[in-house]
mmCIF file as Biopython writes it, N, C-alpha, C and O atoms, coordinates in Angstrom:
data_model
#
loop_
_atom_site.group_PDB
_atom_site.id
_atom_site.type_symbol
_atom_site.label_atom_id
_atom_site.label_alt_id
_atom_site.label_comp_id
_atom_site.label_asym_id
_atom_site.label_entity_id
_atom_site.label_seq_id
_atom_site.pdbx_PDB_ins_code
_atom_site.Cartn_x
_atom_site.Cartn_y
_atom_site.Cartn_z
_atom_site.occupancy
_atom_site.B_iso_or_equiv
_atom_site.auth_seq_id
_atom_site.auth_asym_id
_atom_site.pdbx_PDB_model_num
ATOM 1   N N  . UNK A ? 1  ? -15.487 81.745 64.375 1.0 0.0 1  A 1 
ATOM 2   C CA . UNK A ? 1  ? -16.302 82.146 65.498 1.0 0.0 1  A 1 
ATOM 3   C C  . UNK A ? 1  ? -17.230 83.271 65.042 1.0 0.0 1  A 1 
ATOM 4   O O  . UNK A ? 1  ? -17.204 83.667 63.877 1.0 0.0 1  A 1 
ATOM 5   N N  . UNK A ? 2  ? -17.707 83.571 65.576 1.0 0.0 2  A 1 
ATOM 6   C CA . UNK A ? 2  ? -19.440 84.085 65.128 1.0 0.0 2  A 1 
ATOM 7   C C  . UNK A ? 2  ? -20.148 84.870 66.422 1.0 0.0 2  A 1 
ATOM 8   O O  . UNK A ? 2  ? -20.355 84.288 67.487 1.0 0.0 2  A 1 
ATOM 9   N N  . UNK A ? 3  ? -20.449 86.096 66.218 1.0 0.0 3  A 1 
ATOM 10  C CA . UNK A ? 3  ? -21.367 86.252 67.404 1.0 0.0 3  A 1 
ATOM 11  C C  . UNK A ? 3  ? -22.641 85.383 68.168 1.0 0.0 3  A 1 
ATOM 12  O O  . UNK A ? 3  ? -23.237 84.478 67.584 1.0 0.0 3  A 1 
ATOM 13  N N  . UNK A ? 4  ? -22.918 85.763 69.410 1.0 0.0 4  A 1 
ATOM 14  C CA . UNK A ? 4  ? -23.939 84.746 70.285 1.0 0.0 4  A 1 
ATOM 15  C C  . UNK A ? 4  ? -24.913 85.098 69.017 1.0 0.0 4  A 1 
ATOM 16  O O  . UNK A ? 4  ? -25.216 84.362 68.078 1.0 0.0 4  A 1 
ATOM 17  N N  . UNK A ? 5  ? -25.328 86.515 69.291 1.0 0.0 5  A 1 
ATOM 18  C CA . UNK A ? 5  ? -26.793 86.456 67.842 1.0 0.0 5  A 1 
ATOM 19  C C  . UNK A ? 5  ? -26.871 85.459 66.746 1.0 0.0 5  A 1 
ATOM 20  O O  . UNK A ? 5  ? -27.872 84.770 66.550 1.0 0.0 5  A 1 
ATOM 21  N N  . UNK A ? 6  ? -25.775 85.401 66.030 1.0 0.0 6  A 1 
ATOM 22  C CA . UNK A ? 6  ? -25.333 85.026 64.363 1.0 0.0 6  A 1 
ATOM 23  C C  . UNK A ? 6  ? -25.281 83.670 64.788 1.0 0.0 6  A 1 
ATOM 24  O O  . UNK A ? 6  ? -25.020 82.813 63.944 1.0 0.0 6  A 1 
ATOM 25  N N  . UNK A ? 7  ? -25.508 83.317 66.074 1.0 0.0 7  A 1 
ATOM 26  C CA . UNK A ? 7  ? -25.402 81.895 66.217 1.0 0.0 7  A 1 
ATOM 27  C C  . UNK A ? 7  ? -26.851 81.479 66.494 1.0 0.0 7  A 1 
ATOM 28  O O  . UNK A ? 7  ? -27.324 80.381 66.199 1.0 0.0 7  A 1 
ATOM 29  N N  . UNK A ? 8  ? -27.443 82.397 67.042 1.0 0.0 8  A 1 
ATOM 30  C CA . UNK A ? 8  ? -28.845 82.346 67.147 1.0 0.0 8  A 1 
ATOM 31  C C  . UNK A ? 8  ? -29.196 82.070 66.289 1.0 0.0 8  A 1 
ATOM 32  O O  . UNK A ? 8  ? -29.529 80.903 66.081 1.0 0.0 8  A 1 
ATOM 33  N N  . UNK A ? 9  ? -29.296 83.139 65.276 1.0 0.0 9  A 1 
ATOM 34  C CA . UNK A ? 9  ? -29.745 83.046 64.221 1.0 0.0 9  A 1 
ATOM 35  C C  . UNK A ? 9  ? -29.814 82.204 63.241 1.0 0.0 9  A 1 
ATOM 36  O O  . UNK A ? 9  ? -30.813 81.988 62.556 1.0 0.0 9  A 1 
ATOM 37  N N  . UNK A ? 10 ? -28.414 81.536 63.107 1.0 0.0 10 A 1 
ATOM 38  C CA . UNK A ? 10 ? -28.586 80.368 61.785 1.0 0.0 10 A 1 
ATOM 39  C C  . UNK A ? 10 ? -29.016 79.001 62.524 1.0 0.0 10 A 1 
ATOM 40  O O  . UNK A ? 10 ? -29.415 78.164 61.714 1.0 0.0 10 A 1 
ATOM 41  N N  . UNK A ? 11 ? -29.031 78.604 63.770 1.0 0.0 11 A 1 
ATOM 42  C CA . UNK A ? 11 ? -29.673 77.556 64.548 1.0 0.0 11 A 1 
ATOM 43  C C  . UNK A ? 11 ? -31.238 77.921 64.108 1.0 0.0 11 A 1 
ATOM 44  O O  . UNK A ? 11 ? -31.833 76.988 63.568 1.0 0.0 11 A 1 
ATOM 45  N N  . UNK A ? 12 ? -31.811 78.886 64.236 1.0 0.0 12 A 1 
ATOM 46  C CA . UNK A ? 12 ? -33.558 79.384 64.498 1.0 0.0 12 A 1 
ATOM 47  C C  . UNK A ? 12 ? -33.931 78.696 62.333 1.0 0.0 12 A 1 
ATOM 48  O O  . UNK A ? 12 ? -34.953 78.141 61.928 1.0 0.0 12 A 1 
ATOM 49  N N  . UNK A ? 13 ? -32.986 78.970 61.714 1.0 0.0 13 A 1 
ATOM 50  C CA . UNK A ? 13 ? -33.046 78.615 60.005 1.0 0.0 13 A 1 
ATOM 51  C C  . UNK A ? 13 ? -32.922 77.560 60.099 1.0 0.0 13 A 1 
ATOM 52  O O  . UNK A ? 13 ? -34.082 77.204 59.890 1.0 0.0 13 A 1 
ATOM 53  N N  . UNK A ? 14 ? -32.185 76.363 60.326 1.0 0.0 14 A 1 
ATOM 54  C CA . UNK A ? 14 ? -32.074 74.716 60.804 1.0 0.0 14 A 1 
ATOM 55  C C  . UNK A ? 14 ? -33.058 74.057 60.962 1.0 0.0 14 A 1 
ATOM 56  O O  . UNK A ? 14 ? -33.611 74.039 62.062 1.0 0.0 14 A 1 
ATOM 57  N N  . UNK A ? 15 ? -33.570 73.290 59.818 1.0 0.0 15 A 1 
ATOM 58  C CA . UNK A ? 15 ? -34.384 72.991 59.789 1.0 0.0 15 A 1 
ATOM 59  C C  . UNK A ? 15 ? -34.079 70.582 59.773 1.0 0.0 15 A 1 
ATOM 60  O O  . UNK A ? 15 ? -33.759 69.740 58.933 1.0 0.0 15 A 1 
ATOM 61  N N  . UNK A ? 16 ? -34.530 70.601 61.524 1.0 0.0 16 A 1 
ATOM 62  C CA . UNK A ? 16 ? -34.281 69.190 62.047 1.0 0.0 16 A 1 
ATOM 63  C C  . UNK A ? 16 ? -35.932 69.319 62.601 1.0 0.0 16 A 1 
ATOM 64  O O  . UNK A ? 16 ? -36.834 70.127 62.823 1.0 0.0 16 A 1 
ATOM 65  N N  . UNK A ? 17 ? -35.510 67.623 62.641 1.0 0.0 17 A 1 
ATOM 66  C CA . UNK A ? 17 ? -36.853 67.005 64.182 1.0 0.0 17 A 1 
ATOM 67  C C  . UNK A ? 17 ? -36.468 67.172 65.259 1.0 0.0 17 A 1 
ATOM 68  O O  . UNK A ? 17 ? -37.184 66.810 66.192 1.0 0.0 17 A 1 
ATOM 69  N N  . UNK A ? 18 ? -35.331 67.714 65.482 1.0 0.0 18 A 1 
ATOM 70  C CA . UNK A ? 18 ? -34.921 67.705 67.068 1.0 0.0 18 A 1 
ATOM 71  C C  . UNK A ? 18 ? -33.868 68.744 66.947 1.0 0.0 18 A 1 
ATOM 72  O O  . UNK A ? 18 ? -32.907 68.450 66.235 1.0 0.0 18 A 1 
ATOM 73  N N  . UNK A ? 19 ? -33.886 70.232 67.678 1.0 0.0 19 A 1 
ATOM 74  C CA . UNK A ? 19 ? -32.702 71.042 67.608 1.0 0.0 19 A 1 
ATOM 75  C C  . UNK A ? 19 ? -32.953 71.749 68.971 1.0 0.0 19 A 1 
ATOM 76  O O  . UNK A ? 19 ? -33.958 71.499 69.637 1.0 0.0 19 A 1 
ATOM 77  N N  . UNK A ? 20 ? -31.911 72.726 69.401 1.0 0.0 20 A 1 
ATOM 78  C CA . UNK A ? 20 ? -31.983 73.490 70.587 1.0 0.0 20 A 1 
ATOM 79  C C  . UNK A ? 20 ? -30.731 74.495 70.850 1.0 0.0 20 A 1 
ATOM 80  O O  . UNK A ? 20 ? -29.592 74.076 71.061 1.0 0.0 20 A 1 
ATOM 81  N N  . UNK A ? 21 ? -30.936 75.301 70.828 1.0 0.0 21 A 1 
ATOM 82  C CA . UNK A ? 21 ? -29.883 76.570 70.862 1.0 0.0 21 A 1 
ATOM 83  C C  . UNK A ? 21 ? -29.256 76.768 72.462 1.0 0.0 21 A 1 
ATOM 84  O O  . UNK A ? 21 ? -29.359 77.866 73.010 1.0 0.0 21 A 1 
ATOM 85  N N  . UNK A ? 22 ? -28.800 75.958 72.945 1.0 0.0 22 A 1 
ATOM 86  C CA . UNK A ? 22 ? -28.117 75.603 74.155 1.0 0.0 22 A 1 
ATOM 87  C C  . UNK A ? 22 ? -26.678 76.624 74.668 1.0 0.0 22 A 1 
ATOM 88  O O  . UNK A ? 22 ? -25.485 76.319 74.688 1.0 0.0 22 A 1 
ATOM 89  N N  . UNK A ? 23 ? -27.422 78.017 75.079 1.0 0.0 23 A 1 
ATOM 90  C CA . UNK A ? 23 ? -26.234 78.962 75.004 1.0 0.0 23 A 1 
ATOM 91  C C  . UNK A ? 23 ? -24.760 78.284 76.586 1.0 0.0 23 A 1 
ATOM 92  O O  . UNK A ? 23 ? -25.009 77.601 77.579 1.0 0.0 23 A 1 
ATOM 93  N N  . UNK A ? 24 ? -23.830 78.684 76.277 1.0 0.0 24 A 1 
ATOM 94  C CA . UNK A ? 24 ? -23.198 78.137 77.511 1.0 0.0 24 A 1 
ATOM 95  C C  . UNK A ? 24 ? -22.003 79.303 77.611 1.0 0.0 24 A 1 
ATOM 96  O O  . UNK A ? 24 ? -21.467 79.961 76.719 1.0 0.0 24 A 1 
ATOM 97  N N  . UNK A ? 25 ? -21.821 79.291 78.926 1.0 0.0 25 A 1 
ATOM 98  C CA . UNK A ? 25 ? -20.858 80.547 79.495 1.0 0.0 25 A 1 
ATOM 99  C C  . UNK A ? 25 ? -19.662 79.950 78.794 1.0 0.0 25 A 1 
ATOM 100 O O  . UNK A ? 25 ? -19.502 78.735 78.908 1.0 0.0 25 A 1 
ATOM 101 N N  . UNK A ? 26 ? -18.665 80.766 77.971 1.0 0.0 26 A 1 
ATOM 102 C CA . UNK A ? 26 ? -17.537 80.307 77.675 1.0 0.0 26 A 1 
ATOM 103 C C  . UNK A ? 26 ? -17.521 80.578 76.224 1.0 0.0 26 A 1 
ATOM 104 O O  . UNK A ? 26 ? -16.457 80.182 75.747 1.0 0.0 26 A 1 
ATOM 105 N N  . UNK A ? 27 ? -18.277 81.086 75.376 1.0 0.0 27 A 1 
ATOM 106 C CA . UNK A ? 27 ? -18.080 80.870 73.797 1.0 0.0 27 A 1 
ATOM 107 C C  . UNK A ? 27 ? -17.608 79.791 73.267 1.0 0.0 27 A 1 
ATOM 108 O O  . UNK A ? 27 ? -17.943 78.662 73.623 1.0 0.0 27 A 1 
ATOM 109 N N  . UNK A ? 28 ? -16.791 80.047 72.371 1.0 0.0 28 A 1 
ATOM 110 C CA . UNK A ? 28 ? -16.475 78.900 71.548 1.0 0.0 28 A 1 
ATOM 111 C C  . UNK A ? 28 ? -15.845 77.658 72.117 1.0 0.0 28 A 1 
ATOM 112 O O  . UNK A ? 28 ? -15.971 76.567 71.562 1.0 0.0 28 A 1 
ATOM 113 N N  . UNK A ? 29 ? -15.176 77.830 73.214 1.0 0.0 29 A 1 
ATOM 114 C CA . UNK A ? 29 ? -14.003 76.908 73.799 1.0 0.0 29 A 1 
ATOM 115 C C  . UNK A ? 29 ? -15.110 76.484 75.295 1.0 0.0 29 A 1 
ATOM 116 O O  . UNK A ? 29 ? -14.649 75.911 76.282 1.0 0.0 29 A 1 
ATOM 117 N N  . UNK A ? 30 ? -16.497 76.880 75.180 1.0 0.0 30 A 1 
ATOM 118 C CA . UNK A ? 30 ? -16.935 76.194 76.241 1.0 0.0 30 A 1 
ATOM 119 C C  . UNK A ? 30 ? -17.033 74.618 76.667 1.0 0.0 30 A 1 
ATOM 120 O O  . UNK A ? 30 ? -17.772 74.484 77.642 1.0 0.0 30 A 1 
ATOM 121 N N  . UNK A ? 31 ? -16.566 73.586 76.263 1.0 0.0 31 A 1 
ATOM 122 C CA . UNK A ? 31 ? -16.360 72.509 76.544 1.0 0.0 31 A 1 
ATOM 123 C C  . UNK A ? 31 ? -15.102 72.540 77.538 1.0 0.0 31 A 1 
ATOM 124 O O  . UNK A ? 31 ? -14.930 71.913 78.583 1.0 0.0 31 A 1 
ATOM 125 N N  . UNK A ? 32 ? -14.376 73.355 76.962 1.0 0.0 32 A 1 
ATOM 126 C CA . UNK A ? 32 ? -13.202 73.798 77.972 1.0 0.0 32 A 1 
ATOM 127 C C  . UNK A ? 32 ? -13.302 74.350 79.215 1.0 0.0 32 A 1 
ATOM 128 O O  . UNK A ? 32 ? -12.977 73.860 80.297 1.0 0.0 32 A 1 
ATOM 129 N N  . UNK A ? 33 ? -13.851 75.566 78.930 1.0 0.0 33 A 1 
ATOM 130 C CA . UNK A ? 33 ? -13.638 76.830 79.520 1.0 0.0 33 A 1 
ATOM 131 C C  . UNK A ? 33 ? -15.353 76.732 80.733 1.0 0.0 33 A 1 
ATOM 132 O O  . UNK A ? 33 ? -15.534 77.637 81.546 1.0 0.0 33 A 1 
ATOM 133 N N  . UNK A ? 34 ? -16.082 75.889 80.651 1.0 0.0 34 A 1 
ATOM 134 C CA . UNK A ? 34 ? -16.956 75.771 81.502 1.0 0.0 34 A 1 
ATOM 135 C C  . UNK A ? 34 ? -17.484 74.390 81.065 1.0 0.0 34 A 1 
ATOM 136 O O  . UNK A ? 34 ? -18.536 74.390 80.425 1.0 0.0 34 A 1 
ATOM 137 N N  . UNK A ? 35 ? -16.818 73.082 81.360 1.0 0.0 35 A 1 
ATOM 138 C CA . UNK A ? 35 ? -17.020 71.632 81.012 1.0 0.0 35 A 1 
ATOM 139 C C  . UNK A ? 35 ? -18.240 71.103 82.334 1.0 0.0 35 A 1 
ATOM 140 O O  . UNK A ? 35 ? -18.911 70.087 82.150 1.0 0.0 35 A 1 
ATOM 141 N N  . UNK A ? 36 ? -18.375 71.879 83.529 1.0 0.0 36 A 1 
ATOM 142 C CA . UNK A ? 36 ? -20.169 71.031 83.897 1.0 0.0 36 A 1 
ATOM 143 C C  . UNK A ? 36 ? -21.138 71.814 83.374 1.0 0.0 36 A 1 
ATOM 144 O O  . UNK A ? 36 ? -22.217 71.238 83.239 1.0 0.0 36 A 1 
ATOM 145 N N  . UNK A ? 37 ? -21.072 73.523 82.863 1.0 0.0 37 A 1 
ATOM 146 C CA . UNK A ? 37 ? -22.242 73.153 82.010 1.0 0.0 37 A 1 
ATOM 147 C C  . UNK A ? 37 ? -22.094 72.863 81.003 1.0 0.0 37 A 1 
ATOM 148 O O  . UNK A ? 37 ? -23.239 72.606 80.629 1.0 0.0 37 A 1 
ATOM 149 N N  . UNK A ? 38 ? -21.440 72.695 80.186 1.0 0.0 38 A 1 
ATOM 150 C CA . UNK A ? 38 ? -21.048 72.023 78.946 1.0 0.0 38 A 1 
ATOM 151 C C  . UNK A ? 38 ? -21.640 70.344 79.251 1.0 0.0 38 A 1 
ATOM 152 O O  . UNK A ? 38 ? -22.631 70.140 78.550 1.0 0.0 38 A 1 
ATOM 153 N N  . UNK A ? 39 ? -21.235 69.018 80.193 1.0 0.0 39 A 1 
ATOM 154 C CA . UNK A ? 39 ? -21.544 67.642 80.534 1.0 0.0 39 A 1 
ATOM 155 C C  . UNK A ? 39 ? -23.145 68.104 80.458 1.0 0.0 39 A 1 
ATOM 156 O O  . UNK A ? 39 ? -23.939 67.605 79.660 1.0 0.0 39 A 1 
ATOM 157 N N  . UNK A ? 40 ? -23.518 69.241 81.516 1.0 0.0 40 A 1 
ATOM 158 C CA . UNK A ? 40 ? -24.856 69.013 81.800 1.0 0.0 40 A 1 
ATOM 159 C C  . UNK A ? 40 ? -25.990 69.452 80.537 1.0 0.0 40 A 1 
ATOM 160 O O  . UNK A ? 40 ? -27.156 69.081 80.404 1.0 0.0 40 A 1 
ATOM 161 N N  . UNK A ? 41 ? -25.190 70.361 79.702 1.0 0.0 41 A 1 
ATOM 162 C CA . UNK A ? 41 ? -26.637 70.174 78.571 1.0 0.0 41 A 1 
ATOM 163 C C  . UNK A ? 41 ? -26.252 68.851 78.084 1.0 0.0 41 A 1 
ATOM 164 O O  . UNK A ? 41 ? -27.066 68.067 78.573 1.0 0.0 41 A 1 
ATOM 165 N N  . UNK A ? 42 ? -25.460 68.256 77.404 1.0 0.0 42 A 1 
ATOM 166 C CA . UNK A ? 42 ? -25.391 66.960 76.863 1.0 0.0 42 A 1 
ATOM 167 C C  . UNK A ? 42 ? -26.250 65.842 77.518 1.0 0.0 42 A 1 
ATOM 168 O O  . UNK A ? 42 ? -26.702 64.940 76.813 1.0 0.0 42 A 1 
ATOM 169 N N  . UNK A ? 43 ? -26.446 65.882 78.644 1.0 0.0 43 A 1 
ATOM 170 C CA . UNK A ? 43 ? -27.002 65.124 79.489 1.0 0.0 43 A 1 
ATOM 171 C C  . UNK A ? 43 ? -28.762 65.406 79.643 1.0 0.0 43 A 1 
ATOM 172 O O  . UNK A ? 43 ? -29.800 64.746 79.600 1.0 0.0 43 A 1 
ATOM 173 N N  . UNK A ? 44 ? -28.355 66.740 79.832 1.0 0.0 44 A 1 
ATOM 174 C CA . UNK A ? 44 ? -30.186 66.730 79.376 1.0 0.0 44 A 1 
ATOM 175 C C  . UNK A ? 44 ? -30.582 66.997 77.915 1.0 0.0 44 A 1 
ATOM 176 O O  . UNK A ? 44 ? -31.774 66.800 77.680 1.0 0.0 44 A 1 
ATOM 177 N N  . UNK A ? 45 ? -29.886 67.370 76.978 1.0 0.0 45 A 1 
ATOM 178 C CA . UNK A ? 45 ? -29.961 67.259 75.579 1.0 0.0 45 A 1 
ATOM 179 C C  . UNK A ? 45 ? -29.856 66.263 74.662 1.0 0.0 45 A 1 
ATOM 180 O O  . UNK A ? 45 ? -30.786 65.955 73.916 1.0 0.0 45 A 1 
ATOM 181 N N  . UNK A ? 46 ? -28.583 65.634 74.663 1.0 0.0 46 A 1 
ATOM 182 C CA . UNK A ? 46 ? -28.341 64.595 74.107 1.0 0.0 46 A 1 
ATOM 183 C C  . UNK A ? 46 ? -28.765 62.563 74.761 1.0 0.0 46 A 1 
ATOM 184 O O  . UNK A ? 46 ? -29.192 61.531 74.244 1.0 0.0 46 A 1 
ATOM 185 N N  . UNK A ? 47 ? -28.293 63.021 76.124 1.0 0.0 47 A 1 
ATOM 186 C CA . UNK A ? 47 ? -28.737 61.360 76.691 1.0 0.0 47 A 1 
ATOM 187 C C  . UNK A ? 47 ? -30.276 60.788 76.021 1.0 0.0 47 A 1 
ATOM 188 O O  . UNK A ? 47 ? -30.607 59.968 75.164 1.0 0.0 47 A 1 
ATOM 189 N N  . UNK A ? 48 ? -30.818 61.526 76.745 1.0 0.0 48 A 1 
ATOM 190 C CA . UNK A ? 48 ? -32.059 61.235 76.771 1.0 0.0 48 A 1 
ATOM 191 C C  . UNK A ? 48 ? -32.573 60.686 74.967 1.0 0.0 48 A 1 
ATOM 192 O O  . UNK A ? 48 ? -33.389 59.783 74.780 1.0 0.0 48 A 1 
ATOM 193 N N  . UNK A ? 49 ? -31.838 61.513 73.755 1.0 0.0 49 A 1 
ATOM 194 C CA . UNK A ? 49 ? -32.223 61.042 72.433 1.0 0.0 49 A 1 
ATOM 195 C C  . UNK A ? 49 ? -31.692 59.362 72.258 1.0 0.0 49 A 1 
ATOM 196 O O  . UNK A ? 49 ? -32.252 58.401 71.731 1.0 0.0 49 A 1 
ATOM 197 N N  . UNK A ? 50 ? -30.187 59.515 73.039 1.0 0.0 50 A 1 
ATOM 198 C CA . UNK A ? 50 ? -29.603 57.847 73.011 1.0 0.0 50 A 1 
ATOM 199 C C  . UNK A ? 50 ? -30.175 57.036 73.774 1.0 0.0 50 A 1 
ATOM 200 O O  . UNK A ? 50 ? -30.670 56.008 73.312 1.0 0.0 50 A 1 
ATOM 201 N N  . UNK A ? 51 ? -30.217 57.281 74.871 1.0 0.0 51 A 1 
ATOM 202 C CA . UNK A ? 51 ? -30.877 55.986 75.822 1.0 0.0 51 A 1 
ATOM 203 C C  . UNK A ? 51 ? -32.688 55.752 75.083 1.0 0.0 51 A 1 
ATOM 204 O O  . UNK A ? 51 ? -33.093 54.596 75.210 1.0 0.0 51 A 1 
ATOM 205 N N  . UNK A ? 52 ? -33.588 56.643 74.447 1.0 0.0 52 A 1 
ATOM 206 C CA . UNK A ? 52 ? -34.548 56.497 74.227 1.0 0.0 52 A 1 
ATOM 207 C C  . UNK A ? 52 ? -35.041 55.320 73.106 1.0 0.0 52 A 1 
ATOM 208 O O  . UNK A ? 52 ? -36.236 55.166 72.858 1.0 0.0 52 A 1 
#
């Protein structure tokens, strides 16, 4: 685990065609610890690359 910054940070160096630094309440275990916003970036982040 890693600070929010240090997470910033090596996402902003990542070098893709498609990236996004998608902060979510919960740190590391946010799939857990806050799972609708966790569904809802996937949904506006990820769907949209699959269904396209």
């Amino acid at each position: 685990m890693v600070s929010f910054e240090a997470a910033k940070e090596y996402v902003e160096q990542v070098r893709a065609p498609i990236k996004a630094f998608v902060p979510i309440d919960g740190g590391h275990f946010a799939c857990f610890t806050d799972p609708n916003q966790f569904i809802a970036a996937l949904q506006t982040r990820v769907m949209p690359l699959i269904d396209g």
